[in-house]
N, C-alpha and C positions, 0 to 999 in steps of 0.2 A: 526534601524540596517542598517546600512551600505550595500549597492549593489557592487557587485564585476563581473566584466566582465571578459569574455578571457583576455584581455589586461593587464588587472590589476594583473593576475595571473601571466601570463611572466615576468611582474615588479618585482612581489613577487619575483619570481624563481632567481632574478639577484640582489637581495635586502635585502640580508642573511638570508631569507625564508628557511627553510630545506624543499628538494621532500615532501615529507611524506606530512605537511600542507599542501603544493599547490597542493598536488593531494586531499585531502582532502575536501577541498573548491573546488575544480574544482566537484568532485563528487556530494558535498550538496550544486550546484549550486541553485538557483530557477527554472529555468525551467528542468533541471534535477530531481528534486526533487518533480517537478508538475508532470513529465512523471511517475514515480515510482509509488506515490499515485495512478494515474489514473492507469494504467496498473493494480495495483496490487488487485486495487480495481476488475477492472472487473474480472480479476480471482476468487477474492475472493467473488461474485455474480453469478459466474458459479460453483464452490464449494459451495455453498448455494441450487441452482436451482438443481444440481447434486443429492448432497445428499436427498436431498425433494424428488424426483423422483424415487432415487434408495430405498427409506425406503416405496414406494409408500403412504407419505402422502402428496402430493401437489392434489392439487384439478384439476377437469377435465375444458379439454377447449385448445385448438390450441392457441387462446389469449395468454392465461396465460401460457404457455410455450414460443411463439414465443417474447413476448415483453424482460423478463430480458435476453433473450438468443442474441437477438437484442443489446439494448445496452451492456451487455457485449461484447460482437465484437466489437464496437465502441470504449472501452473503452482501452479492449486488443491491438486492432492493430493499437493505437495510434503513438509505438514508429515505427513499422512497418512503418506507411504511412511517418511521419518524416525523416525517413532516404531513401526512395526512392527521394523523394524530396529534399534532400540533406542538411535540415535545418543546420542550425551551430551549436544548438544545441542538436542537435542530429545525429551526422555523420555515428553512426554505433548502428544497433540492434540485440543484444543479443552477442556483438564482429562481428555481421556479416552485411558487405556494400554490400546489392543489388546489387548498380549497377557499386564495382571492382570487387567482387568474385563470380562462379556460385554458390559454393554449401554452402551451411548455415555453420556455428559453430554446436557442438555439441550443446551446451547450445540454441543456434536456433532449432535443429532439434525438443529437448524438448519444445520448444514452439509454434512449428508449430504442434504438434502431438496432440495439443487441438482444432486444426482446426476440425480435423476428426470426433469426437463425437459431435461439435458442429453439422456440417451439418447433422449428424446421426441422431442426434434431432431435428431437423428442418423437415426433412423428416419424421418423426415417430408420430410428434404431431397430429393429427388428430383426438381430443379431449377425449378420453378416454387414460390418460397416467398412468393405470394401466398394460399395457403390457409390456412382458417381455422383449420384446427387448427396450421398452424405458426403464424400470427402470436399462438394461444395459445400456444404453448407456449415461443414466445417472451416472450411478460408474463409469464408466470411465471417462468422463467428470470431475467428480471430482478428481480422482485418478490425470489425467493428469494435472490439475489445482494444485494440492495440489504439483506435481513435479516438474512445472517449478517455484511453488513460491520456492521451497526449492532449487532448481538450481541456480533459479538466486540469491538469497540470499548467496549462498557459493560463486558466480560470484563477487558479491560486497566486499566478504571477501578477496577475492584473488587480489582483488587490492586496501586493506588496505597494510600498511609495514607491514614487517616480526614481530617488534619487539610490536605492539601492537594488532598481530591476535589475542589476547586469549579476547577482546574484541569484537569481533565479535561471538564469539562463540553461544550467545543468538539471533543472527542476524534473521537465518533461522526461528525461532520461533515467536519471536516478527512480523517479515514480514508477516507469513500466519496469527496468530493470528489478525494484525491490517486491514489486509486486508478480514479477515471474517466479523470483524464487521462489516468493510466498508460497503462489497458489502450485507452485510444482510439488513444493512440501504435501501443501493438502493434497496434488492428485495422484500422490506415492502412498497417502493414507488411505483412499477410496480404493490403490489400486490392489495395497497389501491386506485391506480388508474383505476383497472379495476373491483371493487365491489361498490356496493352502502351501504353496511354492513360494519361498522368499526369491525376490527377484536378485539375481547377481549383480554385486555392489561394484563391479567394474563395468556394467551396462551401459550402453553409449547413452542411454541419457540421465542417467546418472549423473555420469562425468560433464554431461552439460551444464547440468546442477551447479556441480563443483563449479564451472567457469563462469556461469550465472554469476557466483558467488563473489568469485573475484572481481568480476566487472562492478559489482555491488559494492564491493570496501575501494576500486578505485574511485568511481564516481560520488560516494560519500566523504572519501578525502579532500575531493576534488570540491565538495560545498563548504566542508570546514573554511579551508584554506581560503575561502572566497569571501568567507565571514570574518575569518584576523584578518586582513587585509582593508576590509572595511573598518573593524576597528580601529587599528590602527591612521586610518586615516582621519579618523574622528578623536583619537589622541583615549582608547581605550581600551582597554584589558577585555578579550573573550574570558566570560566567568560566565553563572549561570546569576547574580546578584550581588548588592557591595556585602562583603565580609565572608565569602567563597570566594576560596585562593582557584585560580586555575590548574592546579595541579588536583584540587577536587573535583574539577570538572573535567581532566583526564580521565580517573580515576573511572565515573559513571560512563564515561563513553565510552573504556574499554569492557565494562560490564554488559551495557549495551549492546554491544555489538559481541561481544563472546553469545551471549541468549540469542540475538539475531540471526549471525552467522557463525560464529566459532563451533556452539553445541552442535545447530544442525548440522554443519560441513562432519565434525568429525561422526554422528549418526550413520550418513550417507555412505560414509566408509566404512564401519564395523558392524553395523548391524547384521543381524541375520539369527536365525531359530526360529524357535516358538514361538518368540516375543514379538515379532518384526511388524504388525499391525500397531503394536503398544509404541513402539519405539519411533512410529512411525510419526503418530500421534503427540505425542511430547517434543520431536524437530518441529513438527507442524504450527504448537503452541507457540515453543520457545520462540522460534520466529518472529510470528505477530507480538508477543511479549516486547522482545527487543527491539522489534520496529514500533511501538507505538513511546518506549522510551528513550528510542534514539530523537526521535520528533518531539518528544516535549524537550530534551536537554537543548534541542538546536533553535525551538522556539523561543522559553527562556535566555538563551545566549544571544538567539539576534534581539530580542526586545532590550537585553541589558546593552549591547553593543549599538544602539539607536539612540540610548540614553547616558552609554557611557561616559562622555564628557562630561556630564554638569557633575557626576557625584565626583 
């Protein structure tokens, strides 16, 4: 598949490209698309560690709070660091640039308000995390995790066109859903890496995983479908470009989603030994792997399905 720069896009814009595609592909750029996964991911590891906390069943231990609570901030204020730094591709976080504007975007303000329970947990670990104010601080943690994923997922709606919004409609869903898996993947890897007992792969949340999962390839079908649909009503073939047959763009999306979900699902069920931190780590990858290549394939296809008619 073909790489597409800023420049290329300006070309687009001058080269009977309709807006709509070229903001389209500018959106499901790749490193736009690596920032999202990653971001979305760490939220969706802080909603995992949250709700663990607030149902007080995560196990006792400063470790075992401070590490996924660690990388999630890494994870989250990736696009944060990106835009003070002024990368090109990343000029502005959450709508909001550091360093032209003092005060954040709303959609900012929502994502700064996970700062707050993050440090409230960080302060509260102290190894019995049966206490009340941690297993608050953990609802909240999730609560706010759970609102900027659904913020910024309506953020990305709002700068689809008008006349293909009812495509996004599954947007908000599919984002927190793929992003629980995610970050469950990674807080199976924080959690395998700091025991020397493989955890039982029929453990109830485990098995939530697995249904994470499922909800994840229906609600992903459920956006496919919503894109032939548009195409078709614009009198065009879902491909990813002209002279890619659709059955090559089968092809990638069942790849796709094998790295995404198939590898990890079947980890969550066989793993276990020695290895089980290793193994842990590789579902964890694969994941983000396949989620940031499910996103460009569906990028690609909606900007070709925008333009489908004239070729």
């Amino acid at each position: 598949m073909a790489e597409h720069n800023d420049a290329s896009y300006a070309d687009a814009g001058t080269s009977g490209r309709s807006d709509d595609a070229v903001r389209m592909e500018t959106l499901f750029s790749f490193s736009g698309v690596l920032l999202q996964v990653a971001t979305a991911t760490g939220y969706g590891l802080w909603m995992v560690l949250g709700t663990a906390l607030a149902l007080g069943l995560y196990s006792d231990g400063r470790g075992e709070v401070l590490a996924p609570l660690a990388l999630g901030l890494v994870l989250v204020s990736l696009g944060l660091i990106a835009a003070c730094m002024h990368l090109r591709f990343a000029p502005e976080w959450h709508g909001w640039n550091p360093l032209k504007r003092t005060m954040p975007t709303r959609e900012g303000m929502v994502a700064m308000a996970n700062y707050l329970p993050m440090l409230a947990l960080a302060g509260l670990a102290r190894g019995e995390n049966d206490f009340w104010a941690t297993r608050l601080a953990g609802a909240a943690l999730m609560l706010c995790s759970l609102a900027t994923l659904i913020y910024t997922a309506r953020g990305v709606s709002r700068r689809m066109s008008v006349s293909v919004a009812s495509l996004a409609n599954v947007l908000p869903l599919g984002r927190t859903v793929s992003a629980v898996f995610a970050g469950g993947l990674w807080f199976w890897l924080c959690v395998d890496l700091q025991t020397d007992v493989p955890v039982d792969p029929v453990s109830p949340w485990r098995l939530a995983l697995l249904a994470v999962a499922l909800v994840l390839g229906v609600v992903e079908g459920t956006r496919w479908q919503a894109l032939r649909r548009l195409a078709e009503e614009r009198g065009a073939i879902v491909r990813l470009e002209p002279g890619v047959s659709p059955v090559s763009l089968l092809g990638r999306r069942f790849a796709a989603a094998a790295l995404s979900v198939g590898l990890p699902c079947l980890l969550l069920v066989v793993h276990g030994g020695g290895m089980h931190a290793s193994v842990a780590g590789l579902a964890a990858l694969s994941c983000v792997v396949g989620q940031c290549l499910e996103q460009r394939l569906y990028g690609y296809a909606y900007a070709f399905a925008l333009d489908g008619s004239k070729t």
